[in-house]
VEXDREN-2710 file (C-alpha; in Angstrom, 1 decimal):
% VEXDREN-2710
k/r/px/py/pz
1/UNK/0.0/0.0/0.0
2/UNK/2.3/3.2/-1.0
3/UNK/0.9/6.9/-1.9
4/UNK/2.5/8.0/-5.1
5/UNK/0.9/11.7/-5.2
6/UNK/2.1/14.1/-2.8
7/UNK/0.5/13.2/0.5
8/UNK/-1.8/15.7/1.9
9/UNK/-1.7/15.2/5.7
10/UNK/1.2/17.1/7.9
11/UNK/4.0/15.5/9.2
12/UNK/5.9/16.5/12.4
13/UNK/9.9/15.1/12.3
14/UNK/11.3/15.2/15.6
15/UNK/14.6/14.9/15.8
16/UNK/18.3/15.7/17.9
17/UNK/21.3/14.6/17.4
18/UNK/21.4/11.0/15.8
19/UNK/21.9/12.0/11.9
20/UNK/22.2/7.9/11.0
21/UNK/18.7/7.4/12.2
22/UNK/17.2/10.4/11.0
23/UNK/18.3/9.6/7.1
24/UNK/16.1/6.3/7.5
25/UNK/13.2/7.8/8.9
26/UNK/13.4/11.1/6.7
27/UNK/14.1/8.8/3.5
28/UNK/10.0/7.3/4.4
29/UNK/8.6/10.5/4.8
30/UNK/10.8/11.8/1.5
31/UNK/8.6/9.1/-1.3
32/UNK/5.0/10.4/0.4
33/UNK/6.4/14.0/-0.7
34/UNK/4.0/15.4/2.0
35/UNK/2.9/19.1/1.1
36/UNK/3.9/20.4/4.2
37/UNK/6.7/18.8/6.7
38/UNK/7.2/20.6/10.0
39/UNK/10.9/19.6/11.2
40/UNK/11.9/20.5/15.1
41/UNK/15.2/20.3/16.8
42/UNK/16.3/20.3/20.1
43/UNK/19.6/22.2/20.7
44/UNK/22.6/20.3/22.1
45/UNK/23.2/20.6/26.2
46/UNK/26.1/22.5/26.7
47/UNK/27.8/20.2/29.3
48/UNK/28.0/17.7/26.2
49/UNK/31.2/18.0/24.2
50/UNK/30.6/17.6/20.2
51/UNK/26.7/17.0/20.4
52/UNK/26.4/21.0/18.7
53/UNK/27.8/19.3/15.8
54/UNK/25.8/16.2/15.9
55/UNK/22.5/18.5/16.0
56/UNK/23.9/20.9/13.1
57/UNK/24.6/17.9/10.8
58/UNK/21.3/16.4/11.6
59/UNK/19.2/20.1/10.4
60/UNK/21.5/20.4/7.7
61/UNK/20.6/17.3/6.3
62/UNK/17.2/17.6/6.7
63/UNK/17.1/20.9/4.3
64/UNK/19.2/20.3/2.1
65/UNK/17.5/16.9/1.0
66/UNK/14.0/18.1/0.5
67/UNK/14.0/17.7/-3.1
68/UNK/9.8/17.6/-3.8
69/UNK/7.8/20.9/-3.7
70/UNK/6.4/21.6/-0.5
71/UNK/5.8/23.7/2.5
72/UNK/8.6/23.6/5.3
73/UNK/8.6/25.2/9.2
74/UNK/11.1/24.7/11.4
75/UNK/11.3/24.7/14.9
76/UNK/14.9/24.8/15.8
77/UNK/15.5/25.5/19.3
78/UNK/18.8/27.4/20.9
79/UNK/18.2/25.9/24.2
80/UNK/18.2/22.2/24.8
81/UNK/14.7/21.4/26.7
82/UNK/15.1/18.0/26.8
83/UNK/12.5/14.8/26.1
84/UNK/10.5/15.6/28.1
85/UNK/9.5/19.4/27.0
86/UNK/11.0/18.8/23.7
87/UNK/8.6/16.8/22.3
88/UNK/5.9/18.5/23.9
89/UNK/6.9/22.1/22.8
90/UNK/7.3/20.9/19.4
91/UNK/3.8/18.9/19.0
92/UNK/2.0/21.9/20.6
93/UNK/3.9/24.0/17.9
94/UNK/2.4/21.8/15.2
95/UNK/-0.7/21.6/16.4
96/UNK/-0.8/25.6/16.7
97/UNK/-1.2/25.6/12.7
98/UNK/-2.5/22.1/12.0
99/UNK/-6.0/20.6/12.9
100/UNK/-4.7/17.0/12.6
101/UNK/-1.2/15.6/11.8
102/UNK/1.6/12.6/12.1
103/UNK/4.3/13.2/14.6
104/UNK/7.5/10.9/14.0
105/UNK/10.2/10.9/15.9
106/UNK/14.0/10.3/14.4
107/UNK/13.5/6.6/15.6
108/UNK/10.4/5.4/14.2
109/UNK/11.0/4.2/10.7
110/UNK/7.6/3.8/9.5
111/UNK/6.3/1.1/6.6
112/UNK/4.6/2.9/3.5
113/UNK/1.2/1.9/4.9
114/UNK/1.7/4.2/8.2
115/UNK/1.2/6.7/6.1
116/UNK/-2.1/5.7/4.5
117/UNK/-2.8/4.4/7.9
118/UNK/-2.7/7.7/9.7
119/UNK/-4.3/9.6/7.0
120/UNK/-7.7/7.1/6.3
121/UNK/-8.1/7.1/9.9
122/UNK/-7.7/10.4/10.9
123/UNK/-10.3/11.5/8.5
124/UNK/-12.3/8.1/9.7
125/UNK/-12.6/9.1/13.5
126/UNK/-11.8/13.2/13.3
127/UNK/-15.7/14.3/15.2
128/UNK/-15.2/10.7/17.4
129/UNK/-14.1/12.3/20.8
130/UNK/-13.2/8.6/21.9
131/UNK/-10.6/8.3/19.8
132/UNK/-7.2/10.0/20.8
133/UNK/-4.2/8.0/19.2
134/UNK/-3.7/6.4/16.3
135/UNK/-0.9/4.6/16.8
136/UNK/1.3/2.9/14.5
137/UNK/3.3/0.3/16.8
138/UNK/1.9/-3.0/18.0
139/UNK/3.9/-4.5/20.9
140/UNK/2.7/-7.7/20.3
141/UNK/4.4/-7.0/16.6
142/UNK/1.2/-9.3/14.9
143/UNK/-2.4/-10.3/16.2
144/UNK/-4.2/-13.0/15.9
145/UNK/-7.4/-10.3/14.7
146/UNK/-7.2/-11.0/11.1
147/UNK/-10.8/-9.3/10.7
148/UNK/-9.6/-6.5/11.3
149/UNK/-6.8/-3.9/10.5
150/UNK/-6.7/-1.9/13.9
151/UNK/-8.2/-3.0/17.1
152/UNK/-8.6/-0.5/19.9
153/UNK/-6.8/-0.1/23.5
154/UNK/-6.7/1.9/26.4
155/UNK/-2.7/1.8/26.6
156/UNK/-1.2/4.6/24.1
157/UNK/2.0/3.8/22.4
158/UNK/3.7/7.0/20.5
159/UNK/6.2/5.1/18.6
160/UNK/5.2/6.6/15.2
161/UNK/1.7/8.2/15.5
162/UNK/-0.9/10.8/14.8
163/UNK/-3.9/12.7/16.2
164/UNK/-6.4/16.1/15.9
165/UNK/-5.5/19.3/17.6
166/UNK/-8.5/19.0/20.2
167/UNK/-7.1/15.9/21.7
168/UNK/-3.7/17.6/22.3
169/UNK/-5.5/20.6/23.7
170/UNK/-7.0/18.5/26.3
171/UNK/-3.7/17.5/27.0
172/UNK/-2.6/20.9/27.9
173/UNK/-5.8/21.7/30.2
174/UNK/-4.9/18.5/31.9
175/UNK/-1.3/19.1/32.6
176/UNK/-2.2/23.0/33.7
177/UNK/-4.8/21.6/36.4
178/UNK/-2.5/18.6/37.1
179/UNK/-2.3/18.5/40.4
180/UNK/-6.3/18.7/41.3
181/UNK/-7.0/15.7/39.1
182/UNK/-4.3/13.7/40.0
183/UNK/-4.7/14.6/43.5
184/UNK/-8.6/13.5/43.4
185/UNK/-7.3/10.4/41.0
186/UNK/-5.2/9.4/44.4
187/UNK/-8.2/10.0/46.3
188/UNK/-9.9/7.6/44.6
189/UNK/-7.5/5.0/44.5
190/UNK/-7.4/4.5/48.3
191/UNK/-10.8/3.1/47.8
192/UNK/-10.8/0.8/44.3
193/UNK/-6.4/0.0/45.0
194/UNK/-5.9/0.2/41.0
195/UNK/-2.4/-1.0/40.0
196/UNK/-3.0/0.6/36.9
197/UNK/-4.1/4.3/37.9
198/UNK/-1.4/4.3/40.4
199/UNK/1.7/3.3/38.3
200/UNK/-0.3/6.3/35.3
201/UNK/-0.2/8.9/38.1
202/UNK/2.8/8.1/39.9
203/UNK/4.5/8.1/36.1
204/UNK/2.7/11.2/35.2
205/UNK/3.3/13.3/38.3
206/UNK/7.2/12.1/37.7
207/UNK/7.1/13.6/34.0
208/UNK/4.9/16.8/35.6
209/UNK/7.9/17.4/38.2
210/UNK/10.7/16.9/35.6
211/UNK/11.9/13.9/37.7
212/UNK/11.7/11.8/34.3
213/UNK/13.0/12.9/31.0
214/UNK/9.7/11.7/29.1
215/UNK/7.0/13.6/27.9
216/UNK/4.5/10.8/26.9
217/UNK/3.5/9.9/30.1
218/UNK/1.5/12.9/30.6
219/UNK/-0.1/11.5/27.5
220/UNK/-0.7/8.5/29.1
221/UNK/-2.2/10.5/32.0
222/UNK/-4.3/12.3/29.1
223/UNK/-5.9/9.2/27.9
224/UNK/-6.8/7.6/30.8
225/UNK/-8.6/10.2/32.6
226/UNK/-10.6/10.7/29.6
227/UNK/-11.2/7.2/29.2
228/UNK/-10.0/7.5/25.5
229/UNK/-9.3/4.9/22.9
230/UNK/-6.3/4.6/21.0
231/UNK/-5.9/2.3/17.5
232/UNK/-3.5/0.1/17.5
233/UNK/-2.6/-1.4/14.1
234/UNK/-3.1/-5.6/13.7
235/UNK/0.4/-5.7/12.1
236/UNK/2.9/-3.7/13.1
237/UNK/3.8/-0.4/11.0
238/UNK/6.5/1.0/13.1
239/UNK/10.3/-0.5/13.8
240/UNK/11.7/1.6/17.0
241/UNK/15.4/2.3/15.6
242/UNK/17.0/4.2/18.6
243/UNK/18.3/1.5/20.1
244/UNK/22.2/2.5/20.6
245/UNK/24.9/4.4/22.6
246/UNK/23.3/7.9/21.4
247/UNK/19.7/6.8/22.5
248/UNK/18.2/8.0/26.0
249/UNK/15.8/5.3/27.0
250/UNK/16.3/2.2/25.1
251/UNK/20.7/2.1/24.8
252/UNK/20.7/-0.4/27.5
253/UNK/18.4/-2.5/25.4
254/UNK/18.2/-4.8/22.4
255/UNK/14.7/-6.4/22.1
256/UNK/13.2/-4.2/19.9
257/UNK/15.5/-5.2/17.5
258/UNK/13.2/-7.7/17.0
259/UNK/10.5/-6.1/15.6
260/UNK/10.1/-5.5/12.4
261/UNK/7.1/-3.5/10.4
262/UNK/5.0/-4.7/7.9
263/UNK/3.1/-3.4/4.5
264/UNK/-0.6/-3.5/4.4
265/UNK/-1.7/-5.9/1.7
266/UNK/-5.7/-5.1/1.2
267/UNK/-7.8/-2.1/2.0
268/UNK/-8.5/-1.0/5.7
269/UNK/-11.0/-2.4/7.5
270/UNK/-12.7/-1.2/10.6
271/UNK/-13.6/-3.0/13.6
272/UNK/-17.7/-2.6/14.0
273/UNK/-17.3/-1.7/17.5
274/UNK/-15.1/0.7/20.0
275/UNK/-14.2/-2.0/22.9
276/UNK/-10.2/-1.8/24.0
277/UNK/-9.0/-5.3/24.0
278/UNK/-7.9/-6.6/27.3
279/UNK/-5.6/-8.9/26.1
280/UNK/-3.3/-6.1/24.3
281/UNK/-3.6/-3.8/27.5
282/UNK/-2.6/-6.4/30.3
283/UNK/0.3/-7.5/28.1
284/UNK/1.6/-4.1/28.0
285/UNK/1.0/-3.0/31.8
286/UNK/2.4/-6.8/32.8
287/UNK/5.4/-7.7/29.7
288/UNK/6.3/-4.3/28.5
289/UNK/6.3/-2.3/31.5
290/UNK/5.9/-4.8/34.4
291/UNK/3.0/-3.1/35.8
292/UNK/1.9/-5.6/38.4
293/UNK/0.2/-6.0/41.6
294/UNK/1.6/-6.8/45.1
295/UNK/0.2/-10.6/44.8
296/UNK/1.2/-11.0/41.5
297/UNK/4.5/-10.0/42.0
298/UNK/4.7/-12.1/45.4
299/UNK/4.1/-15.3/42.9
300/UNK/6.6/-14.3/40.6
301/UNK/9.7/-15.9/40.6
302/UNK/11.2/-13.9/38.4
303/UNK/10.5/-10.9/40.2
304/UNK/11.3/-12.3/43.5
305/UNK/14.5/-13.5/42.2
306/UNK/15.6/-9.8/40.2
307/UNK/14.7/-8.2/43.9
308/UNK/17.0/-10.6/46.0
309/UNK/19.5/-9.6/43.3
310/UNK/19.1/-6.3/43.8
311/UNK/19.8/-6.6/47.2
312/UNK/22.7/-8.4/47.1
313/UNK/24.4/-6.2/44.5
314/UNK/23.6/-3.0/46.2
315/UNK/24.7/-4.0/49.5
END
C-alpha cells in the first residue's frame, strides 16, 4: 500500500542529534512528498562535548535533501529542553497551525502503509471524541485479529503516531490543572487499589515534576482520565530504531531489535465496535512495562529472584 501523489496530511519530524537514524526515517517520509513537513530540533546541552555538531549535521541534512515541492517550518531551538519538553513544545507547535497531523520521531521508521494508515483514519474518526491516538506500533508485533486492521486499547503507544488538535489541547488543560485531578485520582484509588491508575499517576506526576526525562507519560495520564481509545494497528507499521549508545531510554536494550514493520496488503477495514481489548492492554501493563500488583509480584519468581538480586548487588 504506497501513496504516489504528494501526501496531503502534515508531518511532524522530531529529531536531535542521531543524523544515521534520521536519514532512515526522513528517507520514508521523503517518497509520500507530504505538502507540508514541520521539522523540530532540540539544541545540544552544553555540558555535552561535540553533540552541537551532531545537531547541526542532523538540520543540515534535513534541508538540504527536501528535493519535492512543498511547504517547510522549522522549529529549531537554541536551548536544549530535553525529552521531556522537547517533544511536547514541538507537538503543541504543530498543532498551533494544524487541525490533525503525524508526529515521527527520528526513531520510528515507518512502513509505506503508516502513512495511508494515519491519513484514512484520521479523516475516519476526526468528530469521534473517543478516539485519541492512532498509533502505528503494536507491541505484540502481529495479532491473531485478522478481521480487522486496527483494534482499539486503552494503553497509548507513540512510537510513530498521529492525532487532531482538540485531543492535544485537552492535554494541555490536563497538565495546567495537574495536580487537582491527579490529586482526586489518588483519592480515589485509596478506595478501588488500581495497580493501573497508580503506576499512570505516579509516572505522570514524575514527568509533571521533571523527575523523568519523558514527555508521553502525561499522554498516558491524558488518555486515561478521559477514558480514551487509542488504535492500534493488527500488524505492526513501526520498527523503533533508537536503540544504541546515542539513545536515552532504550541504549541499554536490544529487544526491539526484534521487531520489524510490515506493509498492508488489502484495504483497511474497521472493527464494527469501539471496545479496547484486554488482552493487548494487560500484556503491555504486565510484559512491557511490568505493571503488576503486590500478589502477583509475590508469585513471581522472576520478580522475587531480580529483587533478591538487587539486594545483594547494592549492599
Amino acid at each position: 500500500m504506497t501513496k504516489i501523489n504528494a501526501f496531503e496530511t502534515p508531518i511532524l519530524l522530531i529529531t536531535f542529534n542521531r543524523l544515521d537514524t534520521t536519514k532512515q526515517v526522513f528517507s520514508k517520509i521523503r517518497e509520500q512528498k507530504p505538502k507540508k513537513l514541520y521539522l523540530a530540533s532540540d539544541a545540544a546541552k552544553i555540558d555535552k562535548k561535540g553533540e552541537d555538531l551532531k545537531v547541526n549535521n542532523v538540520r543540515k541534512f534535513l534541508l538540504d535533501n527536501i528535493d519535492w515541492e512543498c511547504e517547510v517550518f522549522t522549529l529549531f531551538q537554541e536551548k536544549n529542553l530535553g525529552c521531556n519538553h522537547g517533544p511536547h513544545s514541538a507537538i503543541t507547535w504543530f498543532f498551533e497551525q494544524e487541525e490533525k497531523g503525524i508526529i515521527l520521531e527520528d526513531d520510528c521508521l515507518p512502513s509505506n502503509s503508516f502513512f495511508l494508515f494515519c491519513e484514512t483514519l484520521l479523516d475516519y474518526y476526526k468528530n469521534d471524541l473517543r478516539i485519541f491516538t492512532i498509533g502505528g506500533f503494536n507491541f505484540l508485533e502481529k495479532s491473531n485479529k485478522v478481521n480487522n486492521t486496527y483494534f482499539f486499547a486503552n494503553f497509548p503507544v507513540t512510537w510513530g503516531w498521529a492525532t487532531w488538535r482538540n485531543r492535544w489541547e485537552k492535554n494541555i488543560s490536563t497538565i495546567k490543572n495537574f495536580s487537582a485531578i491527579s490529586h482526586e485520582l489518588e483519592l480515589k484509588n485509596l478506595i478501588e487499589d488500581s495497580i493501573v491508575s497508580k503506576f499512570i499517576i505516579n509516572n505522570a506526576k514524575s514527568a509533571y515534576k521533571d523527575e523523568v526525562d519523558a514527555w508521553d507519560f502525561l499522554w498516558i495520564f491524558n488518555s486515561y482520565i478521559n477514558n480514551a481509545l487509542s488504535i492500534v494497528p493488527t500488524k505492526n507499521l513501526i520498527q523503533n530504531i533508537g536503540f544504541g549508545t546515542d539513545s536515552t531510554h532504550t541504549n541499554g536494550s536490544h529487544e526491539n531489535k526484534l521487531f520489524t514493520y510490515h506493509e498492508l496488503n488489502k484495504p483497511i477495514s474497521h472493527p464494527k465496535t469501539l471496545i479496547s481489548d484486554i488482552y493487548y492492554d494487560n500484556y503491555i501493563y504486565k510484559e512491557v512495562f511490568n505493571w503488576k500488583g503486590l500478589s502477583e509480584k509475590l508469585f513471581d519468581a522472576n520478580h522475587i529472584f531480580k529483587v533478591i538480586k538487587n539486594r545483594i548487588t547494592t549492599k
